[in-house]
C-alpha positions as a printed NumPy array, in Angstrom:
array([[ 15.06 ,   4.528, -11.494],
       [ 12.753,   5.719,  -8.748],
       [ 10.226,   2.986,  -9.474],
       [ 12.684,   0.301, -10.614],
       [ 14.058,   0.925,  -7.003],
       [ 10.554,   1.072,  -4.85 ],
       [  7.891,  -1.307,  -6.783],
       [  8.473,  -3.997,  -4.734],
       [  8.234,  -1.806,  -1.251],
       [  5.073,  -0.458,  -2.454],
       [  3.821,  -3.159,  -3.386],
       [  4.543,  -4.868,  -0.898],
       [  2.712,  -2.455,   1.548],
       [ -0.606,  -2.78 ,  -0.115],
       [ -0.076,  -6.407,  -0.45 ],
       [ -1.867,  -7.626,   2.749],
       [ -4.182,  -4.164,   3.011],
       [ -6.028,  -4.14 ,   0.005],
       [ -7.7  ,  -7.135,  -2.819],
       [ -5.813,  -8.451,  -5.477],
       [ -7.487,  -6.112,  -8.319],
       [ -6.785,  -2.965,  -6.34 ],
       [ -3.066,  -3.634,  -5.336],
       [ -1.572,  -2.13 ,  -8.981],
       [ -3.673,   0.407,  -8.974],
       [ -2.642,   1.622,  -5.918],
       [  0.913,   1.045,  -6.679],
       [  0.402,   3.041,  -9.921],
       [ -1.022,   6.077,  -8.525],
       [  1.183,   6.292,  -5.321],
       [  4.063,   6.762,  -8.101],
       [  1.975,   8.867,  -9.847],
       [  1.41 ,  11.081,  -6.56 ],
       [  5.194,  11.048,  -5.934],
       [  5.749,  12.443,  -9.779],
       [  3.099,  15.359,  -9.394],
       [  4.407,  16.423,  -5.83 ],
       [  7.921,  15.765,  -5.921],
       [  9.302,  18.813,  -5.011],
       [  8.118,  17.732,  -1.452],
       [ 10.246,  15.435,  -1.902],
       [ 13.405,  16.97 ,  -1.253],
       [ 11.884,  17.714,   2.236],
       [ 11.649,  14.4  ,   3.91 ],
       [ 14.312,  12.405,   5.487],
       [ 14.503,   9.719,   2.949],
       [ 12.582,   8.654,  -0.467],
       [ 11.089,   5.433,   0.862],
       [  9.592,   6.985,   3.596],
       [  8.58 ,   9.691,   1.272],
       [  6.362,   6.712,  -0.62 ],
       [  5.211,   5.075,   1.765],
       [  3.663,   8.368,   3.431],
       [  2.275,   8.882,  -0.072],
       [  0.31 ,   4.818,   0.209],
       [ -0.696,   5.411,   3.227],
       [ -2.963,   8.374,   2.503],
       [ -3.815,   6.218,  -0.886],
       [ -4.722,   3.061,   1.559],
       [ -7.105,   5.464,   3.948],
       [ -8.561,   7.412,   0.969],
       [ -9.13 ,   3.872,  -1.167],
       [-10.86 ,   2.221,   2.561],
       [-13.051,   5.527,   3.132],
       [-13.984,   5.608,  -0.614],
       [-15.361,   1.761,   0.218],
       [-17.333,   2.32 ,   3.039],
       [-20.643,   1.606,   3.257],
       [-20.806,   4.565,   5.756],
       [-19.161,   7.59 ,   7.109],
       [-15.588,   6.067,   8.741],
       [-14.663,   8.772,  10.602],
       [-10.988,   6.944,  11.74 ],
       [-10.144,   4.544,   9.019],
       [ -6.831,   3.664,  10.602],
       [ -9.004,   2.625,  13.913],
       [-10.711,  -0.178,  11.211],
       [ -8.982,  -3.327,  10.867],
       [ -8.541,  -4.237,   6.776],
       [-10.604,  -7.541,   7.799],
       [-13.463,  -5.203,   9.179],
       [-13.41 ,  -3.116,   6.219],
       [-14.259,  -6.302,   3.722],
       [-10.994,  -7.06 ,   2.144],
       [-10.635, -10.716,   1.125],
       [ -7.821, -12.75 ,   1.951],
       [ -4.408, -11.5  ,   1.695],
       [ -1.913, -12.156,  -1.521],
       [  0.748, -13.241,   0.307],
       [  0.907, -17.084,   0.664],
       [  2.911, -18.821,   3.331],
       [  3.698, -22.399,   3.999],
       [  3.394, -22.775,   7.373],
       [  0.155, -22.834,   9.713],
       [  1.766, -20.816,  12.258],
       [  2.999, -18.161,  10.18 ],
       [ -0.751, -18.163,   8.394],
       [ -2.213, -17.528,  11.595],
       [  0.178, -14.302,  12.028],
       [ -0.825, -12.837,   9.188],
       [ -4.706, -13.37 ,   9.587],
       [ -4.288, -11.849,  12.869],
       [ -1.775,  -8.884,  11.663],
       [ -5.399,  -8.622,   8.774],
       [ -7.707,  -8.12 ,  12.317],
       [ -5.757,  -5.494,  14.329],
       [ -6.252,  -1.671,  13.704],
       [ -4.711,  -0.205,  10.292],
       [ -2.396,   1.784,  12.113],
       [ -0.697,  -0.934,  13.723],
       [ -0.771,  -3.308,  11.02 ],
       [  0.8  ,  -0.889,   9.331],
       [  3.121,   0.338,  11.439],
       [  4.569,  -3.35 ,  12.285],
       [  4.942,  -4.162,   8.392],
       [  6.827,  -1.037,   7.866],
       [  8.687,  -1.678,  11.009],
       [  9.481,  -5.668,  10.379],
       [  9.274,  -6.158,   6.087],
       [ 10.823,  -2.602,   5.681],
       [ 13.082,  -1.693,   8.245],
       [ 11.889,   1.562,   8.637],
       [ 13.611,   3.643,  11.708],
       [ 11.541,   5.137,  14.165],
       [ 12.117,   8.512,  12.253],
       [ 10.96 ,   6.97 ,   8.854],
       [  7.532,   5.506,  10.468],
       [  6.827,   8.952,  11.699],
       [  7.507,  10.492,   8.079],
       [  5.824,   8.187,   6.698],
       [  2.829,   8.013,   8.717],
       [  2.507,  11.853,   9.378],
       [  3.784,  11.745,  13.198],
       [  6.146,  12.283,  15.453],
       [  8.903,  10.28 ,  15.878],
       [  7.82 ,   9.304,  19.723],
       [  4.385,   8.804,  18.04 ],
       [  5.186,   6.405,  15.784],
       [  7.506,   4.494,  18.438],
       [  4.708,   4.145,  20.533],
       [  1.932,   3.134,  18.15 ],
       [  4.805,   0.278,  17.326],
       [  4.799,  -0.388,  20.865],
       [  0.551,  -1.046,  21.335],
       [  0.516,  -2.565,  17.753],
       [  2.636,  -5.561,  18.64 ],
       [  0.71 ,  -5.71 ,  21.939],
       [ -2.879,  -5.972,  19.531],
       [ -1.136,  -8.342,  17.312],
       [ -0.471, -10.831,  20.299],
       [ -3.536, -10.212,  21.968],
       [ -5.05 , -11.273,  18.598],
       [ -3.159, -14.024,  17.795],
       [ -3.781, -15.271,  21.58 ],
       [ -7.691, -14.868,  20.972],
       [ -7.72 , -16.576,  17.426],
       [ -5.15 , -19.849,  18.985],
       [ -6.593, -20.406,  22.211],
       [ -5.481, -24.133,  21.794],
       [ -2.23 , -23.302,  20.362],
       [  0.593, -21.719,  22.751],
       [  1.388, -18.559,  20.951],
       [  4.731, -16.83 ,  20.397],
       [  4.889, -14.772,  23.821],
       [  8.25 , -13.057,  22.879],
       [  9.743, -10.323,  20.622],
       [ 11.95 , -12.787,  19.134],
       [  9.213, -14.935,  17.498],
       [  7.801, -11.719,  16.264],
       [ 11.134, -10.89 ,  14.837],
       [ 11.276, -14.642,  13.273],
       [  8.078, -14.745,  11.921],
       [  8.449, -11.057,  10.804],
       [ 11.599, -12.222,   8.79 ],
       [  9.948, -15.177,   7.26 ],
       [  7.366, -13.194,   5.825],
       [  9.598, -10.821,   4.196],
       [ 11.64 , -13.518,   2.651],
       [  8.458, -14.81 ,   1.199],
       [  7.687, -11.045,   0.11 ],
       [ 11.202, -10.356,  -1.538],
       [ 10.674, -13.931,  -3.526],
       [  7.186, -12.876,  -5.144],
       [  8.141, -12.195,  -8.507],
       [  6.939,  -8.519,  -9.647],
       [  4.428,  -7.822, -11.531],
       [  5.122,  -4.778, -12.985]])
């Protein structure tokens, strides 16, 4: 039940982190993790936000393990600087393309924070859960992560006028997760 639920949450969080061949495994062993510790389980405010805390110390112990040096901050990196290839998740339009490969360049920490935020819905209680912080923490690494994705996007389209308010965020951010909820699973 608890995977049938979550597989395509999890997955979906590794799906624009990591390369194609090591997205299942990570799924595979953040449900492992969840199995072998869940009496913690019981502690946290809810079991999505339980998992996801779970894949995000998966994601920053997979990146460190790749390193060709001592990363100190892994979540400073972007998943771009780090080597990953291309993401898995296709779109259709250029604009929306763009997003992503600029969500790929920021810092880990606010990539991830605005997927959990947009694609998940995670409260600003859940994003601290699940990425080890406060609540006030989390609400303000949302804050400077959609500030690095537009400065990004702004860099990589200086020809292009870029989406300068919350509400294209919150279009594109909606797109994307209708894309993610129609990739079929593959479990």
């Amino acid at each position: 039940m608890l995977f049938s639920r979550h597989f395509r949450t999890v997955r979906t969080y590794f799906a624009n982190k990591v390369d194609a061949g090591d997205l299942e495994d990570l799924v595979q062993a953040t449900f492992e993790a969840c199995v072998q510790h869940r009496d913690d389980m019981a502690e946290r405010a809810t079991v999505t936000a339980y998992l996801l805390g779970i894949a995000h110390h998966l994601l920053c112990r997979h990146w460190r393990g790749r390193a060709r040096r001592q990363i100190e901050d892994i979540e400073e990196h972007s998943v771009a600087s780090l080597g990953a290839g291309p993401s898995s998740i296709i779109v259709r339009s250029e604009n929306d393309a763009r997003l992503l490969a600029a969500l790929r360049q920021i810092a880990i920490k606010h990539q991830e924070v605005l997927e959990l935020y947009y694609w998940e819905h995670l409260t600003g209680r859940e994003l601290g859960e699940a990425l080890g912080v406060s609540e006030d923490t989390a609400r303000s690494t949302l804050h400077r992560a959609k500030k690095a994705l537009g400065r990004e996007y702004r860099r990589m389209e200086r020809f292009v006028n870029p989406p300068s308010t919350e509400e294209d965020l919150e279009g594109w951010a909606r797109r994307i997760r209708k894309v993610l909820a129609n990739t079929p699973d593959e479990a």
